[in-house]
C-alpha angles and dihedrals in degrees: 000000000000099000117164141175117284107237106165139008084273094066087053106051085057101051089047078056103048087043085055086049092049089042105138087033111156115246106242094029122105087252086046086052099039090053091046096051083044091052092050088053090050099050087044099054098040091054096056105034099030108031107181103208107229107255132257107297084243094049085043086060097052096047087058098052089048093054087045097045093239142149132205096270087062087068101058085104098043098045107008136245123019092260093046084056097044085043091052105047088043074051085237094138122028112243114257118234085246086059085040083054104043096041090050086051103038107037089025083237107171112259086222083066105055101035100064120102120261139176117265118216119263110241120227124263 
């Protein structure tokens, strides 16, 4: 194991390499260990050189039902009627603390995610 410090995106670029050369590692071997510590240093590194600011609460939404597979019906007990749900994610309507709440609980969407502020859509005159 030859593990050192990542100074530079450089470094980087070379322990993501050597943990994609370590993927199917077992948990509790030299090579299990020596992914996880790297994986520590990675995730270091990237929080503090390359913060990724959370989406849009609406945007946050969407990536969970794709991962979910679900449409926006699937949201009625989460947000309320069909329209509500087809008003929130045009960003027609803000979210309420009680949707923040029920989506947070429901679909485990950080609450990070849906409490930032977003724009909502002009309507049309």
């Amino acid at each position: 194991m030859n593990i050192k410090p990542i100074r530079n995106d450089d470094d980087l670029v070379s322990a993501v390499a050597h943990m994609r050369a370590l993927r199917g590692a077992q948990p509790n071997t030299p090579a299990g260990d020596e992914m996880e510590i790297l994986a520590v240093l990675v995730e270091a590194y990237e929080e503090k050189h390359h913060d990724i600011a959370p989406p849009d609460p609406i945007e946050a939404i969407k990536f969970r039902m794709d991962q979910m597979g679900l449409k926006d019906k699937d949201l009625t007990p989460f947000l309320g009627q069909r329209s509500r749900v087809s008003e929130v994610l045009s960003k027609k309507r803000a979210l309420s603390l009680r949707m923040i709440r029920s989506l947070n609980q429901g679909l485990n969407i950080p609450l990070e995610s849906l409490v930032k502020d977003y724009p909502l859509a002009k309507e049309a005159v």
